[in-house]
VMD Tcl script that draws the C-alpha trace (Angstrom):
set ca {
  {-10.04 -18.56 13.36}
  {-10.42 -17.19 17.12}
  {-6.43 -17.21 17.76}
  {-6.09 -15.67 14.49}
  {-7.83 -12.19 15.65}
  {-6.10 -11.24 18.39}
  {-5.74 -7.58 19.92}
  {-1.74 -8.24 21.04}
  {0.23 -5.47 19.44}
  {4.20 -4.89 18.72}
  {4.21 -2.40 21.49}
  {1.72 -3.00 24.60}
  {-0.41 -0.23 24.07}
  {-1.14 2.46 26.89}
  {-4.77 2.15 25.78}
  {-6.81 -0.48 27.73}
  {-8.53 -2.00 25.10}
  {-9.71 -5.42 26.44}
  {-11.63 -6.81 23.76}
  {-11.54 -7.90 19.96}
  {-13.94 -5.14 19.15}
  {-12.64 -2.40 21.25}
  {-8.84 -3.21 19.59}
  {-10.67 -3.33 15.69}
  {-12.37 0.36 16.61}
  {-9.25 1.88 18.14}
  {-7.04 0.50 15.00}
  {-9.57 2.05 12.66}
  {-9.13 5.46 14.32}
  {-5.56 5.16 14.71}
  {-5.78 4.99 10.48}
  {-8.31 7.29 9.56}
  {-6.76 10.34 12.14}
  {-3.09 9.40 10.69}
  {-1.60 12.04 8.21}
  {-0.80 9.52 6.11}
  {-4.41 8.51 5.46}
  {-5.45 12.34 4.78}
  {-2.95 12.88 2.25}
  {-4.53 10.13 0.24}
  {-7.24 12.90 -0.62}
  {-4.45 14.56 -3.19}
  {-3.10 11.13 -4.88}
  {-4.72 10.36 -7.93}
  {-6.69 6.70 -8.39}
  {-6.12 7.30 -12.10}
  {-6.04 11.21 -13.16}
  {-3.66 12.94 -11.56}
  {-3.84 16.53 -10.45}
  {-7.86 16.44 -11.24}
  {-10.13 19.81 -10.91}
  {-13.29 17.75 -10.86}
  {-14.06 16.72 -7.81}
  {-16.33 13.92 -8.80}
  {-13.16 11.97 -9.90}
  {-11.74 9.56 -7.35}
  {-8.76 10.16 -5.26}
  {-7.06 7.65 -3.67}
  {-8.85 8.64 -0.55}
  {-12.67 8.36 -2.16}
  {-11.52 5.32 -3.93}
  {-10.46 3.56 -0.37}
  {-13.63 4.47 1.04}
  {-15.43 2.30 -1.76}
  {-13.32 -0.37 -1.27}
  {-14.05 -0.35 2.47}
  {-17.49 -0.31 1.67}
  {-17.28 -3.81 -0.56}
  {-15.13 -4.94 2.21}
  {-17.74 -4.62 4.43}
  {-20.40 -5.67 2.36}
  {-18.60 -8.64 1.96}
  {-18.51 -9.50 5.46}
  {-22.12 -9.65 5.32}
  {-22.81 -11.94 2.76}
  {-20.14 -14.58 4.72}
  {-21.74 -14.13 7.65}
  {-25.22 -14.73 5.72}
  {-23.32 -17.46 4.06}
  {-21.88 -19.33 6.88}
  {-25.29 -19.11 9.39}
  {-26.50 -20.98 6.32}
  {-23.99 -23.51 5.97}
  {-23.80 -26.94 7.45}
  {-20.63 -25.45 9.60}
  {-19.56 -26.27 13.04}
  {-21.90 -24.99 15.49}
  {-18.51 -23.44 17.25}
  {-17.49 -21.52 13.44}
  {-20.98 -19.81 13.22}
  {-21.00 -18.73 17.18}
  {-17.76 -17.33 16.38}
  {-18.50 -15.15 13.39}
  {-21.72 -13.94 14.84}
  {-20.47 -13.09 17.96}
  {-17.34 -10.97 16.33}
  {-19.05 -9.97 13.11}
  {-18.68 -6.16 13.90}
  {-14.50 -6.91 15.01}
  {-14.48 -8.74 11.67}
  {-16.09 -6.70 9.66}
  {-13.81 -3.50 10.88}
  {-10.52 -5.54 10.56}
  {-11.50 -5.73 6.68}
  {-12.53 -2.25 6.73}
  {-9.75 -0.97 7.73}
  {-7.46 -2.95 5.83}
  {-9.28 -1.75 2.85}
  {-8.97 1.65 3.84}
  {-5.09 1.45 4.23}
  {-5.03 -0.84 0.90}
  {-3.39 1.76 -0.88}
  {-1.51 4.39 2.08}
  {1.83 3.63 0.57}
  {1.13 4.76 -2.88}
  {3.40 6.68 -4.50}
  {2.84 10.35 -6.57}
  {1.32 9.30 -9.78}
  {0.13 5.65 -8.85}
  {2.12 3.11 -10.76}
  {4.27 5.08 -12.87}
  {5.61 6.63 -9.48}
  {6.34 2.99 -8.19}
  {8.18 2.35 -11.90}
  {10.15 5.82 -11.42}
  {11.32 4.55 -8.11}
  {12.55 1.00 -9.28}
  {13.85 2.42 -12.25}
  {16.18 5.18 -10.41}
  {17.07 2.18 -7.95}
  {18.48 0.27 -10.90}
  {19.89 3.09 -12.56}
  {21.61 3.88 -9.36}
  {23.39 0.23 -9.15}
  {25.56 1.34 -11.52}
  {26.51 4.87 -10.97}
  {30.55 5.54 -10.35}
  {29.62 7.35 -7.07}
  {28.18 4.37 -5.54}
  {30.92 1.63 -6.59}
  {32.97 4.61 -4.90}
  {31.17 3.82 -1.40}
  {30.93 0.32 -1.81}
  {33.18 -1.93 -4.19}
  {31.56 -5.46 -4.08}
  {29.01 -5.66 -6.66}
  {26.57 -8.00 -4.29}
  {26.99 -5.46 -1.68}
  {25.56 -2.87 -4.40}
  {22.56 -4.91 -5.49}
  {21.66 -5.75 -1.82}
  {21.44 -2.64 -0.70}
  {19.12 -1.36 -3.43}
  {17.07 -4.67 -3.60}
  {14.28 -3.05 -1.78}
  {13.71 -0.61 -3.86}
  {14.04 -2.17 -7.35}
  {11.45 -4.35 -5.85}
  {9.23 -1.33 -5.19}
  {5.41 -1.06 -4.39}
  {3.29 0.64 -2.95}
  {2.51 -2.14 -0.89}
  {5.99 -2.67 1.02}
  {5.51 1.06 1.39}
  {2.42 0.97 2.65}
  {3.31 -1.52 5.67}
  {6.14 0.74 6.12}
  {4.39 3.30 7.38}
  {1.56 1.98 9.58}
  {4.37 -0.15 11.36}
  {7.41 2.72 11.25}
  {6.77 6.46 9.49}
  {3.28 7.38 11.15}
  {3.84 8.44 15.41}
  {5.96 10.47 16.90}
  {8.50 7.40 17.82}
  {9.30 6.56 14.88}
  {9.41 3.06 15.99}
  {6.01 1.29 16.11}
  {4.60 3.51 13.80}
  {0.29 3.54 14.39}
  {1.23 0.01 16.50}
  {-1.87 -1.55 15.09}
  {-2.70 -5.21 16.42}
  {-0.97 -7.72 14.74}
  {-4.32 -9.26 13.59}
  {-4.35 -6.01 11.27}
  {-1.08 -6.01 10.54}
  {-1.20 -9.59 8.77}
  {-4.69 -8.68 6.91}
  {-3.25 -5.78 5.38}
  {-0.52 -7.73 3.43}
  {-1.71 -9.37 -0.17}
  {1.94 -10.49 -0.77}
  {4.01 -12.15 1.97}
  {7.71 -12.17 0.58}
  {10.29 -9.52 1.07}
  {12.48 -8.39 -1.81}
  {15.40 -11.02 -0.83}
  {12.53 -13.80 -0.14}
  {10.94 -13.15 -3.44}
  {13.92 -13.94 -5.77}
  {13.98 -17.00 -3.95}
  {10.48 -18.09 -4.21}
  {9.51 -17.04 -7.89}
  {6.48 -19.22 -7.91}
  {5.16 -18.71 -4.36}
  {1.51 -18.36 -3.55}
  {1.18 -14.33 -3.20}
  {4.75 -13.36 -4.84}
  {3.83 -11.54 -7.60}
  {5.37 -8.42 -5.43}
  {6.98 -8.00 -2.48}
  {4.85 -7.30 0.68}
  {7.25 -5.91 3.22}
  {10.95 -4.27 3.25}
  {13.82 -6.29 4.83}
  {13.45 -3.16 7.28}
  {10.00 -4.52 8.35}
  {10.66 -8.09 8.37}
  {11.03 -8.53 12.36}
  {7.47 -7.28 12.40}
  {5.40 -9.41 10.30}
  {7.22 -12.59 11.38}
  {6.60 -11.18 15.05}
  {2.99 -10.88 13.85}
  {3.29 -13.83 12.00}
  {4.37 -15.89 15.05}
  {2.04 -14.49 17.69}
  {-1.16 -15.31 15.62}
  {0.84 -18.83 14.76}
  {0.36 -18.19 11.12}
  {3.19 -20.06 9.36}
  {5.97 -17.75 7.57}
  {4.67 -16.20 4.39}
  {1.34 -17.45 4.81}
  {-1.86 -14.53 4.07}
  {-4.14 -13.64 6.78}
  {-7.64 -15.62 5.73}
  {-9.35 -11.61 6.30}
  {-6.91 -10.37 3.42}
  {-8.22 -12.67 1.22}
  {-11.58 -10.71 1.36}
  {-9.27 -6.95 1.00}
  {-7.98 -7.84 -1.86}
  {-11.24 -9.59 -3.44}
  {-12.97 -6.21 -2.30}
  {-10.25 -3.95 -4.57}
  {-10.21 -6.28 -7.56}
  {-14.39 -5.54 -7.36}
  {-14.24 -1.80 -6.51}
  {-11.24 -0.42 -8.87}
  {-12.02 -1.32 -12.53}
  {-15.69 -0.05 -12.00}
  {-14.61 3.12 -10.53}
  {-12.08 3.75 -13.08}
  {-14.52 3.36 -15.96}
  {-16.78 5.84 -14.45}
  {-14.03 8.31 -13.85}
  {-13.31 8.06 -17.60}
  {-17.16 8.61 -18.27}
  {-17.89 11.93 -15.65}
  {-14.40 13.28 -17.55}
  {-15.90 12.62 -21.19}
  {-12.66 10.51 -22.51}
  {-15.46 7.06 -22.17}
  {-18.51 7.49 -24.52}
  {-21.08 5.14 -23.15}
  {-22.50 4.05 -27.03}
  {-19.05 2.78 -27.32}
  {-18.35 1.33 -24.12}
  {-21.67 -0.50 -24.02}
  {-20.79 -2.29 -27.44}
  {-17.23 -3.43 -26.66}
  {-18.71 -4.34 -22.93}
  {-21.68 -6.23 -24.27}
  {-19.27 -8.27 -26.85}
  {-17.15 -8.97 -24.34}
  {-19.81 -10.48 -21.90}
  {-21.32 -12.14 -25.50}
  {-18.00 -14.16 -25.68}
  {-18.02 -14.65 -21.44}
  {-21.83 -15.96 -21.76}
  {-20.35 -18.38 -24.48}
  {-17.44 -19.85 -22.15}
  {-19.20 -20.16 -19.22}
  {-22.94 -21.98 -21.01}
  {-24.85 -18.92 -20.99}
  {-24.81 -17.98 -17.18}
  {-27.78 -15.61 -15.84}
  {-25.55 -12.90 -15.00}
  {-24.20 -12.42 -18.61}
  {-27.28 -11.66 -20.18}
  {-28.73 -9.68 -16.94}
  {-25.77 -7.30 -17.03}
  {-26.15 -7.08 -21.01}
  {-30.12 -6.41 -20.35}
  {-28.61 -3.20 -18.08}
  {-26.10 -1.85 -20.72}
  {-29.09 -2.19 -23.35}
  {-31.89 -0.67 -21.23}
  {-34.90 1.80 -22.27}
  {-35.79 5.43 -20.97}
  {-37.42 5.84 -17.69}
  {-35.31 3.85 -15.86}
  {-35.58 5.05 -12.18}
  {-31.45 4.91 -11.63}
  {-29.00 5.44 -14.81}
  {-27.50 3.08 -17.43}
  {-24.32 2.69 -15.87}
  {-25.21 2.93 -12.20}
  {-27.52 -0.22 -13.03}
  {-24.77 -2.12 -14.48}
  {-22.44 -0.83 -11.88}
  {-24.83 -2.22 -8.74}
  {-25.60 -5.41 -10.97}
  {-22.61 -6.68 -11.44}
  {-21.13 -5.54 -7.62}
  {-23.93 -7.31 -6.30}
  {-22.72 -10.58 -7.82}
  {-19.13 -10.29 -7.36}
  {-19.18 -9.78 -3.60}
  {-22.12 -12.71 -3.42}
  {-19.32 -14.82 -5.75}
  {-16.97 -13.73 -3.17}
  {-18.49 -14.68 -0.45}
  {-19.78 -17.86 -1.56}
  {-15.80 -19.43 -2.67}
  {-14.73 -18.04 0.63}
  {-17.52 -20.00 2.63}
  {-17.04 -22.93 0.53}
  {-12.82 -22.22 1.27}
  {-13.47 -21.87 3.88}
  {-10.93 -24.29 5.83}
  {-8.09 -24.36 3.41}
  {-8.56 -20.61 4.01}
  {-8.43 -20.51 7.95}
  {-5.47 -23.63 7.63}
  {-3.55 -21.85 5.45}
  {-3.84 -24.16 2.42}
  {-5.56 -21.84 -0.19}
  {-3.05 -20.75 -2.43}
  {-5.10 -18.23 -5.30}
  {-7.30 -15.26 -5.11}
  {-10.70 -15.38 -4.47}
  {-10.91 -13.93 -7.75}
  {-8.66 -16.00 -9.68}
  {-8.43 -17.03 -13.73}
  {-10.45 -19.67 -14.46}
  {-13.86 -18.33 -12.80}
  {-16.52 -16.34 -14.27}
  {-16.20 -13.35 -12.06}
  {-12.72 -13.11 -13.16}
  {-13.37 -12.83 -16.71}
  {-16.45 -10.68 -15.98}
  {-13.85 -8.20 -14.33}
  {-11.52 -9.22 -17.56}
  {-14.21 -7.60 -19.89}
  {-13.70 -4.21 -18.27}
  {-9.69 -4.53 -17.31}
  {-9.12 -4.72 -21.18}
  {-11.86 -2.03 -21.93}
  {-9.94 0.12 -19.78}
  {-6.38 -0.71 -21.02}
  {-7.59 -0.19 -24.67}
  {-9.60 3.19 -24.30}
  {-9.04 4.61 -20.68}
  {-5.27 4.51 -19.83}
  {-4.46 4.85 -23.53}
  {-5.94 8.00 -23.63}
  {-3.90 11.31 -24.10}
  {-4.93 12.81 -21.40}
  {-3.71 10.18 -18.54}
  {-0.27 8.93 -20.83}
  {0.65 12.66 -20.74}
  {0.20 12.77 -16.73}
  {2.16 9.39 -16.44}
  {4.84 10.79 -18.50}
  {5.02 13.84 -16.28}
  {4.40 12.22 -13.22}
  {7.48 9.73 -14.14}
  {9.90 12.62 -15.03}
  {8.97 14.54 -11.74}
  {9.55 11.74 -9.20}
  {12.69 10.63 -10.77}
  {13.71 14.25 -11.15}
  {13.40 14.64 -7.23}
  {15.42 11.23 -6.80}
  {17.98 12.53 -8.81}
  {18.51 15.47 -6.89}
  {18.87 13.69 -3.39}
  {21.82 11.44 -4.59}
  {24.17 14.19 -3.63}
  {22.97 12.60 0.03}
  {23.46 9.33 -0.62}
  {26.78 9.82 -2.18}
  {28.03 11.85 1.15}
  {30.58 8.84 3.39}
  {28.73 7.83 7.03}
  {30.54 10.91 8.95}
  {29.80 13.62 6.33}
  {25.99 12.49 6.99}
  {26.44 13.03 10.26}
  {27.39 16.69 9.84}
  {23.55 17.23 8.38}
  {22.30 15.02 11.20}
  {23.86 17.19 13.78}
  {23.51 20.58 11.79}
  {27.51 20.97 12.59}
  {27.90 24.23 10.99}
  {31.59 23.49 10.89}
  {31.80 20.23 9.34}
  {28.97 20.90 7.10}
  {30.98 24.27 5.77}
  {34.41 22.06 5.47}
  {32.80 19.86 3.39}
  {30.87 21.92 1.20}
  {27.78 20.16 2.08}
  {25.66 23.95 1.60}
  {22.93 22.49 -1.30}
  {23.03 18.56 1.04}
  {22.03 20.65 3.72}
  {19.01 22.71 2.42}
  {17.75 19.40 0.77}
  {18.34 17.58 4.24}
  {16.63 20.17 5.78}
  {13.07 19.22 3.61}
  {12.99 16.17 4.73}
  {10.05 15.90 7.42}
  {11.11 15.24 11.05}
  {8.88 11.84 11.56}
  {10.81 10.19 8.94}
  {14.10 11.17 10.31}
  {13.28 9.74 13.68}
  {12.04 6.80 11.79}
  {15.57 6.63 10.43}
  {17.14 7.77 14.25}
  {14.94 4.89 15.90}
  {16.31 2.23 13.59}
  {20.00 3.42 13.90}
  {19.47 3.12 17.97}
  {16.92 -0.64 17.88}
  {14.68 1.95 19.89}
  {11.81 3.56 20.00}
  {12.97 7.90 20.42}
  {11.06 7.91 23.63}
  {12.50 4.89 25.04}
  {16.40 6.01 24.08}
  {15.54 9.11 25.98}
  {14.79 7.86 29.26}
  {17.56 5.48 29.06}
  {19.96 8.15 28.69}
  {18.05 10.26 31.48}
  {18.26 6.67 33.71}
  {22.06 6.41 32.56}
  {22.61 10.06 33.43}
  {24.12 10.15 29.08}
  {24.24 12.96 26.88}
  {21.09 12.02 24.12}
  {23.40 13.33 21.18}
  {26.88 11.60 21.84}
  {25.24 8.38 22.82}
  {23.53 8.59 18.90}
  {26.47 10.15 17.26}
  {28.52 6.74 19.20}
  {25.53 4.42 17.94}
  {25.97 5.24 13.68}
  {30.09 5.45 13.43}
  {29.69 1.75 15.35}
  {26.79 0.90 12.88}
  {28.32 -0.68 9.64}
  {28.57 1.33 6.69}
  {26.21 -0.63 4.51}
  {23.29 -0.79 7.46}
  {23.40 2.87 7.32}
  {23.61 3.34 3.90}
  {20.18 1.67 3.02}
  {18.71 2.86 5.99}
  {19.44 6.46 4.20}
  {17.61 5.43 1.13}
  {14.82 4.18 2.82}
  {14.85 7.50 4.24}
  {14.86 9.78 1.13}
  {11.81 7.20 -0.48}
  {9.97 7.26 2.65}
  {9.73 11.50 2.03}
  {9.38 11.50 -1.91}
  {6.87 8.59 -1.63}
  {4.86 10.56 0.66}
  {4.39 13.38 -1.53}
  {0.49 14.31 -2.94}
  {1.18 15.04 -6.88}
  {0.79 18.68 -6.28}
  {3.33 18.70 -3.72}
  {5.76 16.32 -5.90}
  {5.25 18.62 -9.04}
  {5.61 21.88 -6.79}
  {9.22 20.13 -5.36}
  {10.29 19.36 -8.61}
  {9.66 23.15 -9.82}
  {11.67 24.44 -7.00}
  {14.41 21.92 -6.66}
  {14.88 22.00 -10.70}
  {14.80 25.91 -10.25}
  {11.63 26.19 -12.88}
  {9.64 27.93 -10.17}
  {11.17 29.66 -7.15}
  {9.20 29.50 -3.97}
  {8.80 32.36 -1.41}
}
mol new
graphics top color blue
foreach p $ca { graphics top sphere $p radius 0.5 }
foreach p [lrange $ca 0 end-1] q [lrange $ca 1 end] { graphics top cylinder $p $q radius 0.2 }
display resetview
């Protein structure tokens, strides 16, 4: 486990952090101060665009799931001073305990920093404009070879808020637009659930943790850097991501049901009879385990309870998940840290599974059914894709008529009509196009600068040489990544303010 933690980082950091701990604080603050973390405040965990403030965010739902994370920790380092481990395994974890606990914190808190506008029907508005754009006369115009075409969308009909997410810790967020927050690789590698890119995934339908893609193709030197540096094999999950994930599948589904409950679209009468013949069944399946008939005991309690209906149920059932948790990943414990384990710690088959089950289809049937968060999807789908629509006039512009918005050439950009590519270009934030700039050059900004300064070149011709050498198609997907890396980013009021002014349905001032 020790050479799996390591504080070695894509770019030697200017920070002298010489210890595990030290490394785990500083990659926690690099998160938590990072734009990309505050605008999670204004994405919606399930309603978007919410008044009441009592309703989770993205950013209040990530700061649960750190806290399960953490709790977590606990219970496996409770777990493993109790075991009949090597001597060496417990000195380890109790030594590092705080480095390990705020690697899984923090990957918990980033869990979700690639989301979308509008959660998952903002990822299927993406994938769906991707496809839609496979096909469109203007690109076959660009680039004739069908396989060309599907390769250089592939990312993106693949897309997640996951890929996203590793995006921009390890390229959007800094001013370099290289090494993004440069976070060790130790938290690199526990951040990822899924360890196949788009390309890798077609290829490997029935991997262990390929049910979506994990990283671009643009980010793929990075994990297998990471990957190779903590000598993790190739697609293999970090054994601290194990515990992320375990600590979202136990944090979300709650949550979600209580939002529906504080907005009044969950009536607790009916929720505790669907819940309580749900565990009935579970109770039935599994020989009448304890918890069953505890957590029905909570649903069913009397007045005077010091703490409220749900809340008991809520800190019943939490409290045996993460022990569950805890307990397979102890007993896992070395076809975790040896790369063998190939399922969740909350996989089918186990109780807490189809405890969680119980509330996944209570909330399919009566929560995301409702009227209230289909109407937001819908609207939340037609804004995004309206705002993808409107940036194809960028895509469709040839290499060199790009390069007229890139170098604000009044001339070229007047010759070729380029007057609404321009305005749109000009939207587009300034960290992402250096993100874009960086790639084009293999170079961090700073770093092209002062070799042009040693080199005594001109900063602007040496770029403008770098993208007509670059091939067509390199640059070309680069430029998509580009326009999803700034519509991505967008809160849902932003989005829906964009798509008013871009769609001319409200003119801003």
């Amino acid at each position: 486990m020790e050479t799996l933690n390591s504080i070695v980082r894509h770019r030697t950091s200017t920070a002298q952090h010489g210890s595990l701990l030290a490394s785990t604080q500083s990659d926690r603050a690099r998160l938590i101060y990072s734009a990309a973390f505050r605008r999670l405040q204004q994405k919606a965990q399930v309603f978007s665009l919410e008044s009441n403030s009592s309703v989770r965010s993205r950013l209040t739902h990530s700061i649960e799931v750190s806290h399960i994370g953490r709790y977590i920790v606990a219970r496996v380092l409770e777990k493993i001073a109790e075991s009949e481990m090597p001597d060496e395994t417990k000195k380890y974890w109790d030594i590092n305990s705080l480095s390990l606990s705020n690697i899984v914190e923090t990957a918990c808190l980033m869990h979700d920093i690639g989301n979308p506008p509008f959660g998952h029907f903002g990822e299927a508005a993406v994938s769906e404009w991707a496809e839609s754009v496979a096909q469109k006369d203007w690109f076959e115009s660009l680039f004739k070879d069908e396989g060309i075409r599907k390769s250089l969308t592939l990312d993106l009909t693949h897309f997640d808020g996951n890929p996203q997410g590793f995006r921009i810790i390890t390229k959007l967020q800094g001013d370099d637009g290289f090494y993004g927050l440069n976070l060790t690789y130790t938290q690199l590698a526990a951040f990822l659930k899924y360890t196949y890119s788009s390309a890798e995934k077609t290829k490997n339908e029935n991997a262990p943790f390929s049910k979506k893609i994990g990283y671009f193709s643009t980010e793929e030197e990075v994990i297998k850097s990471a990957w190779k540096s903590l000598g993790m094999p190739e697609h293999s999950r970090h054994p601290l991501g194990f515990l992320m994930e375990a600590s979202d599948d136990i944090s979300y589904c709650i949550s979600d049901i209580e939002d529906g409950i504080e907005k009044k679209i969950i009536n607790m009468d009916h929720f505790k009879e669907k819940v309580v013949h749900g565990l009935t069944e579970v109770a039935e399946k599994y020989n009448n385990p304890k918890i069953c008939k505890t957590l029905i005991d909570k649903l069913e309690g009397t007045k005077g309870n010091t703490i409220g209906i749900f809340l008991s149920f809520k800190t019943e059932l939490s409290n045996f998940l993460v022990d569950s948790v805890a307990e397979k990943f102890v007993t896992n414990y070395e076809s975790i840290v040896n790369f063998r384990e190939k399922e969740e710690l909350v996989c089918k088959g186990t109780l807490s599974y189809d405890l969680l089950k119980v509330l996944k289809i209570y909330t399919g049937d009566y929560l995301f059914t409702s009227e209230e968060a289909e109407c937001m999807e819908l609207s939340g789908f037609k804004i995004i894709l309206g705002i993808l629509e409107e940036f194809e006039c960028i895509l469709k512009l040839k290499k060199e008529h790009f390069l007229h918005l890139l170098n604000n050439n009044f001339d070229g950009i007047k010759q070729e009509t380029l007057h609404r590519q321009r305005r749109l270009f000009n939207r587009l934030p300034e960290k992402h196009l250096n993100a874009y700039k960086a790639a084009i050059l293999s170079s961090s900004i700073p770093d092209f600068e002062l070799k042009c300064d040693r080199e005594s070149a001109n900063l602007k011709n040496e770029f403008e040489k770098r993208i007509r050498e670059l091939n067509n198609e390199v640059e070309w997907k680069l430029r998509l990544h580009l326009i999803i890396d700034f519509v991505s980013g967008m809160t849902d009021q932003f989005s829906m303010e964009f798509f008013q002014m871009v769609k001319g349905i409200n003119v801003s001032k």
